[in-house]
N, C-alpha and C positions, 0 to 999 in steps of 0.2 A: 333610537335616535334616527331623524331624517336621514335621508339622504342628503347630500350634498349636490346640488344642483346651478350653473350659475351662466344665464344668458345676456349677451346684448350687443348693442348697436351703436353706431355712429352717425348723426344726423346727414354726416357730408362722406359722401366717398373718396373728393379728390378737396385737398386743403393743400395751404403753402406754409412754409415756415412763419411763426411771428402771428398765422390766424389764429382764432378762437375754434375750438372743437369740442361740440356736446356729447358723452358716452351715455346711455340709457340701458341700466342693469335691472335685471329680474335675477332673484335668489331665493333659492329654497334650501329649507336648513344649516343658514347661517346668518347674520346682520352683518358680517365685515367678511371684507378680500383682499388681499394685497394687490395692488395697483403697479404694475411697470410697462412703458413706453420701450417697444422693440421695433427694432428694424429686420424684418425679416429677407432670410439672406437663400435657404435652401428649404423645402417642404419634402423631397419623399424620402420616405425613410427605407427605400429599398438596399439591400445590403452593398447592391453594386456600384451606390451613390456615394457622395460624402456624407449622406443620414443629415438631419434636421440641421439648420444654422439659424441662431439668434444673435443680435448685438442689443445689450442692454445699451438705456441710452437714458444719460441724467435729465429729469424733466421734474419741474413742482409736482405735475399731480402724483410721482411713484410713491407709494406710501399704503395706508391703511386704510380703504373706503368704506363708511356707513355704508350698506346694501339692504335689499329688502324685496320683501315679495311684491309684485305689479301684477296689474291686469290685463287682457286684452279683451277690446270688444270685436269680436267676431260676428261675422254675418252683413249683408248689404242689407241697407237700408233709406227712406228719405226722409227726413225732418222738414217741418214747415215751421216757421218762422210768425209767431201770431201769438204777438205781443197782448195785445187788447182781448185774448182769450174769445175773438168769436167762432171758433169751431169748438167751442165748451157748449155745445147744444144741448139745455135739459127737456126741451118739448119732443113735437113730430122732427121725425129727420126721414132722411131719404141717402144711403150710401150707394154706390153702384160702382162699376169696373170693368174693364175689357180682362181676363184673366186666362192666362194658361198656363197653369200647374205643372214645376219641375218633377215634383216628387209627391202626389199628394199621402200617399200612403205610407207616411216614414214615419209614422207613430211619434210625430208630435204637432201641438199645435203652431197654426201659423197664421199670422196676423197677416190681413189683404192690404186693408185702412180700417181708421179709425183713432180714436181718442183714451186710449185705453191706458189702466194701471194694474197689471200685472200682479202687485205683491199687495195692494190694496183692492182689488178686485171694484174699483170704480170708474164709469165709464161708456163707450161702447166701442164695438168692434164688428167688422167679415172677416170671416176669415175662414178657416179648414179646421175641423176636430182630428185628433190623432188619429182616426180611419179613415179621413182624407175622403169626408164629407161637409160638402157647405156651411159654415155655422152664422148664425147673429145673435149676437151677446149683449146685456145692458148688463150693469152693474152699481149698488149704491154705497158702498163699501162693508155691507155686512151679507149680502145673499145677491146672485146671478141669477139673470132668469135667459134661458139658452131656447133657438129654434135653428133648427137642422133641416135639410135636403135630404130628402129621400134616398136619392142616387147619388153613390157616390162619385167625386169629380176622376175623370178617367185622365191619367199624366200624358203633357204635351198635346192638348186640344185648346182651342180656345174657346173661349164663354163668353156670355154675357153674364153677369152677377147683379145684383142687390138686392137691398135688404131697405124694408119701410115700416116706420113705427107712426102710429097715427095718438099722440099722447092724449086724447081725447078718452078714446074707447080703449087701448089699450092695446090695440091688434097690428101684431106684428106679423109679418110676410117675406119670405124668400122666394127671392126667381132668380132662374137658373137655365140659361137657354145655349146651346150651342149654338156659336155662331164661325163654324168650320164649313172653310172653301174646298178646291179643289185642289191647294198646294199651302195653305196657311198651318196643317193640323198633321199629325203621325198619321190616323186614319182618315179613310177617305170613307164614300158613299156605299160603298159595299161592308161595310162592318155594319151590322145588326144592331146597332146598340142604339138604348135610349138616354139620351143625356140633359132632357126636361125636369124639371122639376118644379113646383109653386106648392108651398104650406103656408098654412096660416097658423095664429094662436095668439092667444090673450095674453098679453107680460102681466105680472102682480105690482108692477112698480115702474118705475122710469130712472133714467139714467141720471145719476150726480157725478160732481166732478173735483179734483182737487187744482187748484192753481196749477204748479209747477209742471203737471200732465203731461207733454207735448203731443201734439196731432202727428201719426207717424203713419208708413205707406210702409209695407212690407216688414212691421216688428211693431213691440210695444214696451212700454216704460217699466222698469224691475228694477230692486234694488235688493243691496247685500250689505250685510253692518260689517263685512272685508273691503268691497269694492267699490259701496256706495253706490249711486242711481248706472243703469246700463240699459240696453237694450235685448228684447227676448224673442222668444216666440216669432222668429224671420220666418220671411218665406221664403221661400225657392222656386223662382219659376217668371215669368215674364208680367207686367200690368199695365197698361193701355189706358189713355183718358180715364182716370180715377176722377171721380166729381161726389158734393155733399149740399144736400137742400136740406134745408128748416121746414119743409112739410116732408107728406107721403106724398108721392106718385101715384097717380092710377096707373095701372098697367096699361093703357095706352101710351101714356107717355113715358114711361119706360120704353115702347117697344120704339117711340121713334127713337129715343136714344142708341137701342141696340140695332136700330138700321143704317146708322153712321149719319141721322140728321142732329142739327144744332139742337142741346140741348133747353128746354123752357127756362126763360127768365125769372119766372116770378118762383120765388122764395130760393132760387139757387143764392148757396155759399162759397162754393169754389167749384172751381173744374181747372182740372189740370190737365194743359194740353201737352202731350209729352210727343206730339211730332213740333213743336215748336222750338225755336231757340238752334235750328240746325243750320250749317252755313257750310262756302265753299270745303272749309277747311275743317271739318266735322263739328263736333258738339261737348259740351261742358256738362258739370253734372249739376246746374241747377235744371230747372224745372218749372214752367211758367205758370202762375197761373192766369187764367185768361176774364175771372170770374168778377165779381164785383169787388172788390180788396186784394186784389193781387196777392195773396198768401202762397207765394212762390215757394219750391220746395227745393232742396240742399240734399243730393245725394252725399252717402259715407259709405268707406269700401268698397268705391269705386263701381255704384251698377253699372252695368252694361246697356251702352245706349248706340244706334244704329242697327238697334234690332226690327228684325219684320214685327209689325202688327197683323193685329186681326182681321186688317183688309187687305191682307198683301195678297194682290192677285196674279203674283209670277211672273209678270209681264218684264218688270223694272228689277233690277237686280244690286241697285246701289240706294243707298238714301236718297243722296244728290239728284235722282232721276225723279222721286216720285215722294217727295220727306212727309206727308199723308199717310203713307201705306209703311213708317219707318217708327207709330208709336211704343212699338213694343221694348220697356227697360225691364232688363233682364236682372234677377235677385239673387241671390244663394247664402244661404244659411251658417255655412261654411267658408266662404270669402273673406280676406282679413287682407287688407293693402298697406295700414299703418299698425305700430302696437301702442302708438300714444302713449309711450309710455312715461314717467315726471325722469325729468335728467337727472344722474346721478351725478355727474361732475362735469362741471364745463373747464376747460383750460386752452392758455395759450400755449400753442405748440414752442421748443426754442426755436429763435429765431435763426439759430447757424444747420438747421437739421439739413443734410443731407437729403435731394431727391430720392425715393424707393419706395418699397412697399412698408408698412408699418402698421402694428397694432399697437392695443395698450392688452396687456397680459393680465389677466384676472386670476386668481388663484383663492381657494380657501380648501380648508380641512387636506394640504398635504399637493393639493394641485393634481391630483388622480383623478384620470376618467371625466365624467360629467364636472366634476371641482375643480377643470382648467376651462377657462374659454378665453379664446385671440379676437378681440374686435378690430377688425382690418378697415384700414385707410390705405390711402395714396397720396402721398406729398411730393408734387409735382413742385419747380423750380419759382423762386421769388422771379427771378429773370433768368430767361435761357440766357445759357451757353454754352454748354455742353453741345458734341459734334454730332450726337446720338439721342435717340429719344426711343423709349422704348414704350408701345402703346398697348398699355393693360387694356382686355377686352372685356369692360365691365358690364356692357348691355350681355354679353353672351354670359357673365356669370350669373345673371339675372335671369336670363332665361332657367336654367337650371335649379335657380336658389333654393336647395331645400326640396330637392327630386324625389319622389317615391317610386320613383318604378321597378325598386329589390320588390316590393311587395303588391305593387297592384300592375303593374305592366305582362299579362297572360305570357308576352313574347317574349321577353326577356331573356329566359336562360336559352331557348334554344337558340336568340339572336345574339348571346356572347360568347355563347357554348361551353359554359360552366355555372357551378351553382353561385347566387351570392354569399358573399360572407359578410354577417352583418355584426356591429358592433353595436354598445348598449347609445352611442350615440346617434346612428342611424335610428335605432328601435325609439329613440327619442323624439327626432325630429320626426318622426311615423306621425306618432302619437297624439301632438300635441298637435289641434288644430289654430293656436293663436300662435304658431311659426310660419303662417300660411303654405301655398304651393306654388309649386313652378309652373311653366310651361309646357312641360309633359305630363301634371299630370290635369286630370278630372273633377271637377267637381261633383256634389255627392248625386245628382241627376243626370253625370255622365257626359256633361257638357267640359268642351275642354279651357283650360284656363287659362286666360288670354291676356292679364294683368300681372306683373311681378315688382316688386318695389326692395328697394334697402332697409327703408327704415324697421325694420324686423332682424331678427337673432338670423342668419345665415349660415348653420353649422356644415355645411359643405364647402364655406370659404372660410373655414379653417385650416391653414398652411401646413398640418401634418395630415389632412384628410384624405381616405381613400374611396373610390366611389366602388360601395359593397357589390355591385351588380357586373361589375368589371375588374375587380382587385387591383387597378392602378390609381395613381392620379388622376385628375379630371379638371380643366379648367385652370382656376387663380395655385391649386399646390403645382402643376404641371407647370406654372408659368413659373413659378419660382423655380426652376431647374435655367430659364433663360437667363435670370436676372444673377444665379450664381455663377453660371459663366462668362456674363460681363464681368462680375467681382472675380472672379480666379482670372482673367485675360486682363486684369486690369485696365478695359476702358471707359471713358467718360462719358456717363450718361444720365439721364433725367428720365422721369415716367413720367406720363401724359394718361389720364382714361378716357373712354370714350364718350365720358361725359362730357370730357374737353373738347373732344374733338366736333361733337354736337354742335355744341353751344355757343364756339368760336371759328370752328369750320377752317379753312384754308391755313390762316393765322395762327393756329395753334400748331401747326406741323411746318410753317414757314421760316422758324430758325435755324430748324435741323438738317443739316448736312445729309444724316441716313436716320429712315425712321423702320423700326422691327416690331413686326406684330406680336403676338401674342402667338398659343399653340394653338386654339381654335376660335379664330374670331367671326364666331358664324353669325351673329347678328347683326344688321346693319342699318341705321335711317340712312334716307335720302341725303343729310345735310353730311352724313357722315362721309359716304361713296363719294359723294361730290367735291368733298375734300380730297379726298385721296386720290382721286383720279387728276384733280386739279394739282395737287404736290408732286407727283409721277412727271405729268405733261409738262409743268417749266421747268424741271430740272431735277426734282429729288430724287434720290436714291432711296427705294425702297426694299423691305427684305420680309417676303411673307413666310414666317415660320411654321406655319400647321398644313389643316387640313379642313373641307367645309367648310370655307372661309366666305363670305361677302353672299350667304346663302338666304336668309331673311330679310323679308323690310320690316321693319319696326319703326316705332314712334314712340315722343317724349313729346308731353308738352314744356314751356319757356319756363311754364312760374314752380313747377313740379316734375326736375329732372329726377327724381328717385324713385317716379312708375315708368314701365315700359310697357306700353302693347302691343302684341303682336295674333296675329290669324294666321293657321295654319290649313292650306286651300284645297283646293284638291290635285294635288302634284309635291313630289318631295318628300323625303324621308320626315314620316312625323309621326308624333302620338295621337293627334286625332285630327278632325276636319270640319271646319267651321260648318254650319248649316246652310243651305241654299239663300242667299240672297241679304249674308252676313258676312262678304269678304273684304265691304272696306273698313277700314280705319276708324272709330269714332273720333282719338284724338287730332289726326288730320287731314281724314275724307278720302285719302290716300287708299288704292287696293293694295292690301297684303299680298302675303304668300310670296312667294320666291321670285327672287331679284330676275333669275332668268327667264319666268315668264312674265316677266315687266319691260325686257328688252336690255335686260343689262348683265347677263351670265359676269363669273368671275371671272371668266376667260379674257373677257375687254376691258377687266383692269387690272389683271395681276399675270395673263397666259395660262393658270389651268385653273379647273374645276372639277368640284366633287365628283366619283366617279364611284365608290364603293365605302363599304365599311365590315369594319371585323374584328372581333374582341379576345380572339385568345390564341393570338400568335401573331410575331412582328416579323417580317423580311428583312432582307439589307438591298440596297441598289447597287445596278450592275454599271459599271460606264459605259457609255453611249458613245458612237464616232464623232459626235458633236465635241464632246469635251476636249479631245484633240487638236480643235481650229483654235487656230493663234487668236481669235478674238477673246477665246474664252479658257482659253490653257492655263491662264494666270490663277483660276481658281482652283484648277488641279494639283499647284504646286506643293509639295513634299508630300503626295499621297500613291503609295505605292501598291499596287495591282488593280485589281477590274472591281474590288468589292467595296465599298462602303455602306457603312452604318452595319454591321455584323454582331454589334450588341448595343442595348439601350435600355431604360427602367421601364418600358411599352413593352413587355413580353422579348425583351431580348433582341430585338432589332430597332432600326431607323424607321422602317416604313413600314405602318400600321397603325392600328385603331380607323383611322378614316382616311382616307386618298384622292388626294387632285390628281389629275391628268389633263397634258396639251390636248386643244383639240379647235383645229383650224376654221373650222365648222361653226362654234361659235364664240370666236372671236379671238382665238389667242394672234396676236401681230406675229404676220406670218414670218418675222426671220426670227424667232426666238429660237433660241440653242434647247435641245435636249440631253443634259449634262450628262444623267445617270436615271436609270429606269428600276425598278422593282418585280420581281414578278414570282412565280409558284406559289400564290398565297391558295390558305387552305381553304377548301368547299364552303367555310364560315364565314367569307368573302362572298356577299351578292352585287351583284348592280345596280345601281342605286335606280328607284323606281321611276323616277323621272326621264332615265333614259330608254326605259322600254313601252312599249308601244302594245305588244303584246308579249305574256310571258311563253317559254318555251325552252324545254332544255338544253341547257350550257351556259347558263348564266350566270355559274360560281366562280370562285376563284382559282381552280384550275383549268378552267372548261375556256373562257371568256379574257382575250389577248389585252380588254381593253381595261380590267382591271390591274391597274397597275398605280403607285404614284411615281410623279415623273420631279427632277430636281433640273427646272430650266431658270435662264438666264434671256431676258433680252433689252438693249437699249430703247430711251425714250429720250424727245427733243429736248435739247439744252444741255446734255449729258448726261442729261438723267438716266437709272434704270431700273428693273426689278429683278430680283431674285428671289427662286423660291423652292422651299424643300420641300412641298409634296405630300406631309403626310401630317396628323397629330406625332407621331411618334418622334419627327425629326428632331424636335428641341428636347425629347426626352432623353435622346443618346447624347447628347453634349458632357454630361458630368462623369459619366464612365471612364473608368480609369484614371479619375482625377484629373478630370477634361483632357487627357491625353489620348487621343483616338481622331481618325480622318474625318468626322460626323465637322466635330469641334475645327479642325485644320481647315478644313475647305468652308466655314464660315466664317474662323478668321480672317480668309486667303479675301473672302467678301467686303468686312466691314472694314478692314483696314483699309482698301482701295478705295471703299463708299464715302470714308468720312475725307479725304482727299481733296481738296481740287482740281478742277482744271480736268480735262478727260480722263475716263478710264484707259486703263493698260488694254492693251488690244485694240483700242478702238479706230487705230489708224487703218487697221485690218477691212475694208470695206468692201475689193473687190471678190472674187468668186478664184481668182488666182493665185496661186503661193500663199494659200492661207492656212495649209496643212502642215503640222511640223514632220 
């Protein structure tokens, strides 16, 4: 008997009561799942918790769903659009390409361009044979006739390619020319190597074609009597002005091609300029053509565009400066942004539901293991009113979506300082490459992956999940530990994600009285910050509960809030580091990489910033003299002695996994309180690399004063203010002991003043005198 297997998705992350919401199931060894609509209330199941909470919740669609197995197409690729079948060339042709090869030697084949049918073997194509050698291929749907390069193509160089059939005589030709600069190629003028190539040879036949074919730039046309027509044989690696003529080339005029002159008119059929099409605000994924029929092309799986091309001569280090030198779209084999998969049920949500977090619960064969999955939404308020809003931080779930790095990240265990434990769900999401990857990890040429999207199975935003590489929580389960201690403190609130907070900016946080993060809301777009420093400034009350907070800039675009991109530069705790003269933005022209070297530290919108991190052991905080000023005493009330946060589901304390810290230097407002500080964390505690300059020892967590998280307070105009615990760990102590503990007290002692009117307590307190109790 199969296994029991059962994934899926939600078209929308953030819906209201009374909308419509699409769920998309993939199942293996079953056709039916029982269907229920939950509200989820608590996710860690650590013993010191309440353990899991669910509220079933009557909805039409609970019941018994038809399911079935689905497909994904994996791997980037571009389609061109050619209706009238003129790239079905059965005479001379002429293909060519700017190419530099991610992987050429992964033992399979990969299509550069061309017109190819993969499971009818009719057609032609460039492309790479499994030894990651040049090929050109014809095909008439009963026999292939194949010519090869000599030398095979060497990964991360750039080329010049093509391939010319003269249908006359029969004589077909591959040229193959380096065309690496002084900063465009891995290697430079000192490696020995010969990367030339020219063969010739007679085909027996010439190329035929079937209608339905499509002309494709990095993959070719296959089909499955499962899955029906898909695409195959991707490539991986970057392609530059791809163009196609109805004659041969002389190799002259090939070589002005590959000198970066205007390609020859006469018998050209497309040329696809891929520096075109780029503007202030970055670039889209069609693909111009420039040619006599504009047979424009349509990336899938989101290529990566704002890459260097094969003339990039170093100089210019953005597209915006030099969009010529910016043709290079980058490929991967392995990339997967949608899973397209057919809906399995759409329904309207009721209309009375309760703001929260919520799935619909899938269950077959017993609801065991792999045979449970929670497809998670957020249904945010038909109309605020509630005095609180609580902002799930779903760009930063996105970033992670579906991490590997128990198994591919080198650093890992000695950076958490224990082994993973991995469960058969982790070894799942491994496995499968149509779950795609997060932001940390790599793609299979090593490049890091710089696209994350929703619409895919997310098995780490499952609400009992733990991240194996860390044995706690992480993220959307961590954040259900805040949302149950609004439910166990019983107060009124709404969730907002940060899709909202995108998309509507200021407005979406302008109802609320007091808005609370999330435990790690480390991703951040412009439109986002901008809100929130704007809701601070006229008056909100805000309450940042983690740690690593407002540490990325990211992007979404308007029509496709369900991808997010981000660059990860050279500064900041990351998985890897964009390549030289690839740090902006493609979706909006925007430099990546970290807020603080963009001139915006978290410091100047919340008072601290990241300052460390450490995975296997939590502190508690010590009180600070600050906490004594009558401004700020009010938050100390009914908490008795110097310690707080002394256990938590984070390894046992408040303050840990990641840590902010004040710091005047860059930007915290200089009269913020320092409530309560953290400190003797263990040598597993480093400094976070952005703050050193140069390394040298003492820069662990006993050694180094300034690793610590700090839990400050300060006033902002119109009443506003912030508050902030200082750590991932902080909202993980909340539930301990049945939210009875000072973690819980002293952020009550917060949000009940926050949602208030009219001044806070204390704040008559202004002068430097009599303000000590």
């Amino acid at each position: 008997m199969a296994q029991v297997k059962l994934f899926g998705y939600a078209d929308k992350i953030s819906v209201r009561p009374g909308e419509a919401i699409s769920i998309h199931v993939n199942a293996d060894g079953t056709n039916k799942a029982e269907a229920m609509l939950v509200r989820l209330i608590h996710g860690d199941e650590h013993p010191d918790g309440p353990g899991f909470i669910e509220e079933e919740i009557a909805c039409t669609a609970n019941g018994t769903w038809p399911v079935k197995k689905q497909y994904t197409q994996v791997g980037s690729y571009l389609e061109v659009a050619d209706p009238k079948g003129l790239l079905a060339l059965t005479g001379s042709i002429t293909l060519f390409a700017f190419v530099y090869p991610g992987l050429p030697q992964a033992g399979l084949r990969q299509c550069i361009i061309g017109r190819w049918n993969n499971d009818e073997n009719v057609g032609y194509c460039l492309g790479i044979n499994q030894q990651g050698h040049l090929e050109f291929w014809v095909g008439d749907g009963k026999e292939v006739d194949y010519l090869k390069a000599e030398l095979p193509l060497q990964k991360k160089m750039w080329y010049f390619v093509a391939a010319t059939l003269d249908a006359r005589t029969g004589k077909a030709t591959i040229h193959q020319e380096s065309v690496a600069n002084r900063y465009n190629s891995l290697l430079g003028r000192v490696a020995p190597l010969d990367y030339r190539s020219h063969v010739s040879e007679t085909f027996r036949f010439r190329q035929k074609h079937l209608p339905d074919t499509p002309f494709l730039i990095a993959g070719s046309r296959d089909w499955h009597k499962k899955r029906g027509d898909f695409v195959s044989q991707t490539f991986c690696g970057k392609i530059d002005r791809p163009g196609l003529y109805e004659r041969a080339l002389t190799r002259e005029e090939l070589a002005v091609i590959q000198s970066g002159g205007t390609p020859p008119a006469i018998g050209l059929v497309a040329y696809w300029d891929t520096t075109k099409g780029y503007s202030d605000r970055g670039i889209g994924d069609d693909v111009i053509d420039v040619g006599p029929h504009g047979l424009d092309a349509r990336g899938y799986n989101r290529p990566v565009r704002a890459q260097t091309g094969w003339n990039w001569s170093g100089r210019n280090d953005c597209f915006r400066l030099a969009p010529e030198e910016y043709g290079g779209i980058e490929f991967h084999y392995d990339a997967m942004i949608d899973c397209n998969w057919e809906v399995t049920k759409t329904f309207i949500l009721p209309d009375n539901l309760k703001s929260g977090a919520y799935a619909v619960r899938l269950r077959a064969n017993g609801g065991t293991g792999l045979g449970e999955e929670y497809v998670v939404f957020f249904v945010r308020a038909k109309e605020p009113k509630a005095p609180i809003a609580l902002l799930i931080p779903t760009a930063s779930y996105l970033a992670y979506a579906n991490e590997h790095l128990s198994f591919d990240a080198e650093i890992i265990q000695p950076m958490t300082g224990q082994p993973p434990i991995v469960s058969e769900i982790d070894i799942e999401m491994y496995k499968n490459w149509e779950f795609g990857l997060s932001t940390y990890d790599a793609w299979a040429d090593g490049n890091g992956v710089c696209f994350s999207s929703y619409r895919r199975p997310i098995l780490n935003m499952r609400p009992k999940h733990r991240m194996s590489s860390m044995g706690v929580t992480w993220q959307f389960p961590a954040d259900l530990s805040i949302i149950a201690w609004l439910e166990h403190m019983k107060y009124d609130y709404e969730v907002l994600t940060d899709e909202d907070l995108h998309q509507e900016g200021l407005g979406a946080l302008e109802p609320y009285a007091c808005v609370i993060s999330g435990t790690h809301p480390e991703y951040y777009s412009e439109a986002m910050l901008d809100a929130t420093e704007d809701y601070v400034a006229q008056g909100g009350r805000y309450i940042y509960m983690g740690g690593n907070g407002y540490y990325w800039n990211v992007a979404f675009r308007d029509d496709e809030p369900w991808i997010m991109e981000v660059r990860k530069l050279d500064s900041g705790m990351r998985a890897w580091s964009a390549r030289p003269g690839e740090h902006y933005l493609a979706t909006t022209g925007q430099k990546s990489g970290l807020w603080k070297n963009l001139g915006r530290p978290p410091q100047k919108l919340v008072g601290i910033g990241f300052i460390a991190e450490g995975f296997e052991t939590s502190r508690p905080y010590r009180r600070m003299p600050d906490s004594y000023h009558r401004q700020v005493s009010w938050i100390m009330k009914g908490i008795e002695g110097e310690v707080i946060g002394d256990s938590g589901l984070a390894y046992g304390g408040a303050a840990g996994l990641e840590l902010d810290r004040y710091d005047l230097q860059l930007g915290t407002p200089p009269h913020t309180k320092i409530l309560a500080s953290s400190g003797g964390h263990s040598d597993n505690y480093l400094l976070s690399i952005e703050e050193i300059l140069y390394p040298y020892p003492g820069l662990a967590g006993t050694q180094d004063y300034r690793i610590r998280g700090d839990i400050t307070f300060f006033t902002a105009p119109n009443d506003g203010a912030v508050f902030c615990g200082g750590s991932i760990a902080f909202g993980q102590a909340l539930p301990v002991n049945n939210f009875d503990n000072n973690v819980s007290r002293m952020l009550g002692n917060v949000v009940s003043a926050f949602i208030k009117k009219g001044a806070l307590p204390g704040s008559h307190w202004i002068n430097e005198e009599k303000q000590w109790k």
